[in-house]
Structure formats: structure tokens, C-alpha cells
C-alpha positions in Angstrom: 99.2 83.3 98.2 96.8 85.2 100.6 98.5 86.4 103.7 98.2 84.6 106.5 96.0 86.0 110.2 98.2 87.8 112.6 99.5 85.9 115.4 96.9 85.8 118.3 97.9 85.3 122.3 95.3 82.8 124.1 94.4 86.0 125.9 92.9 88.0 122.8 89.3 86.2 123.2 89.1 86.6 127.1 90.3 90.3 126.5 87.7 90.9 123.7 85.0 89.2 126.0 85.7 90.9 128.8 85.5 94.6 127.4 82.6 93.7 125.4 80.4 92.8 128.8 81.8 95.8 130.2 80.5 98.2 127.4 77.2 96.7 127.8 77.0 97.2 131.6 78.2 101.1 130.7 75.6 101.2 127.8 72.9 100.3 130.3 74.1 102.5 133.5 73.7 105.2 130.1 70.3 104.6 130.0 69.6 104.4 132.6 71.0 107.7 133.6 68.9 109.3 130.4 65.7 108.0 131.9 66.5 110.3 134.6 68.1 113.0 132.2 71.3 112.9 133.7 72.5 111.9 130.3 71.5 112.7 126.4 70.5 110.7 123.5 74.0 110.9 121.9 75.8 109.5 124.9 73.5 106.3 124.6 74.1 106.5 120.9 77.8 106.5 121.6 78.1 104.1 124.1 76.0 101.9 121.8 78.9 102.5 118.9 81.4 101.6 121.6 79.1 98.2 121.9 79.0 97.7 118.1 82.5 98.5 117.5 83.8 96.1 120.7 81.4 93.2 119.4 83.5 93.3 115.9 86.9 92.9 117.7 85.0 90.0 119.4 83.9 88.5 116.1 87.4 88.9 114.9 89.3 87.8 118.0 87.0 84.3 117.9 87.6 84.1 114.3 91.4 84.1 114.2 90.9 80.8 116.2 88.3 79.9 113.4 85.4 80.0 115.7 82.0 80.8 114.2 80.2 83.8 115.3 77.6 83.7 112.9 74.8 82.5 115.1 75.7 86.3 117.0 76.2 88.5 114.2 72.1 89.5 114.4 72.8 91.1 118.3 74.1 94.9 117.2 71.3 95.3 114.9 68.8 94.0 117.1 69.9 96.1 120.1 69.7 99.1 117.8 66.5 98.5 116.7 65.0 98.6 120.6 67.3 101.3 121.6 66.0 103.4 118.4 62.2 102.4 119.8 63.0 103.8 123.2 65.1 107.0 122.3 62.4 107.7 120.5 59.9 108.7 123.2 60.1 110.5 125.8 63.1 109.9 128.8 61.6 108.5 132.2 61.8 105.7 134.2 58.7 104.1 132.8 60.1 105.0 129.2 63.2 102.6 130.5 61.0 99.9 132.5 59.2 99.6 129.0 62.3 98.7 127.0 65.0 97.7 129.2 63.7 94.0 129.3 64.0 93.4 125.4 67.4 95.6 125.8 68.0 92.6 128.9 67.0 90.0 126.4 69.3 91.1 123.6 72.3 91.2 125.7 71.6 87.7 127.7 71.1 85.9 123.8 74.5 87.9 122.9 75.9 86.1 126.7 74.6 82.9 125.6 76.0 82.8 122.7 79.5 84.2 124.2 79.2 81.6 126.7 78.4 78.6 124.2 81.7 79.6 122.4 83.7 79.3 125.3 84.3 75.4 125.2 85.6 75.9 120.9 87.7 78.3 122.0 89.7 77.3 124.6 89.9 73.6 122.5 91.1 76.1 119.8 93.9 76.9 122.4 94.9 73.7 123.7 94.9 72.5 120.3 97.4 74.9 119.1 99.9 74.5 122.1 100.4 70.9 121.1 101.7 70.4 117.6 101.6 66.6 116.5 104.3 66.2 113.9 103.7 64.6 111.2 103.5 61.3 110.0 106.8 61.6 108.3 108.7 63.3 111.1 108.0 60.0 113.6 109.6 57.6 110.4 112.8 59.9 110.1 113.8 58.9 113.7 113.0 55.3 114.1 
């Protein structure tokens, strides 16, 4: 017998969400600050982890309620790939004008997608407030 998810509150997913936008705001106020060189190439690299590793707990938060984040699961690599394209020149503003709008696209896909799971998930949690018993359970009283 394989053991079963740990119980989740209807407030994990909103939670999850909810950091997750706000490390991509602070990944982006990062670069933006190392256009300027008010910040280094290892803070955007680790605010970028903090991103990958907040977009997992997102993927598992949805999936305790067995919603599918597959359609998502492409966003961390491709937001590396265009941050690895502009760390890898020079800092400056027009380094940053350059890349922020595929950085822009990325994360709008990854808020399309979180918004397109919204209407599972909160069917998810109605659905698990009300319990129909069973068939059987109805028969035993009448």
C-alpha cells in the first residue's frame, strides 16, 4: 500500500501562488538593479533558484489536489535559458531592454497558465468539502 499525500488546507495553492509571483517581481527588481550594477550575477542567479525552487512547491501544492501542471513545467528552464543569454553580456540598461521582454514573456505564459488552473483548483476544493456518501450509506437509513 503506498502512503497516502499529506493533508492539504484550501490555502496551500493560494499560498504557493502568491509567493511564487512575488519571487518573480524580486527576480526582476534583481535585474534590474544589475543592469545598473547595483547588484551581481550571483544575486540574479539566486533569486532565480528562489524562483525555481518556489515554482516546485507550486507544482506540488496543485498536485496534492491532482491538478496537472504539466503544460508549466517547461517555464524554469526557459527563464534560465534567457537569463543565461543576458548574464552573459555585459550589465546596462540596454543589456536589460534587450532581454527583459522574453524574461516578460516567460513569466506572463507561467501567469497564464497559473491563472488557467485557478478554476480546477478551487472545483478541487469545493469538491472535497462536500463528501456524497455512498450509495449504500442512503439504503442503511431508509
Amino acid at each position: 500500500m503506498s502512503p497516502s499525500p499529506p493533508p492539504s488546507s484550501s490555502s496551500d495553492v493560494p499560498t504557493a501562488v502568491s509567493t511564487l509571483l512575488g519571487l518573480t517581481k524580486q527576480l526582476q527588481d534583481v535585474l534590474r538593479l544589475w543592469s545598473v550594477d547595483q547588484a551581481s550575477e550571483e544575486q540574479v542567479s539566486d533569486a532565480f533558484v528562489l524562483v525555481g525552487m518556489q515554482f516546485n512547491a507550486t507544482v506540488n501544492a496543485f498536485s496534492r489536489h491532482r491538478i496537472d501542471m504539466g503544460d508549466l513545467l517547461s517555464i524554469p528552464n526557459d527563464l534560465r535559458v534567457v537569463l543565461e543569454k543576458c548574464l552573459g553580456e555585459e550589465p546596462s540598461p540596454r543589456t536589460l531592454e534587450r532581454y527583459m521582454p522574453r524574461v516578460r514573456t516567460v513569466l506572463f505564459r507561467l501567469l497564464q497558465g497559473l491563472q488557467r488552473k485557478q478554476a480546477p483548483y478551487w472545483k478541487a476544493v469545493e469538491g472535497s468539502r462536500w463528501v456524497v456518501p455512498a450509495v449504500d450509506e442512503y439504503t442503511r437509513y431508509r
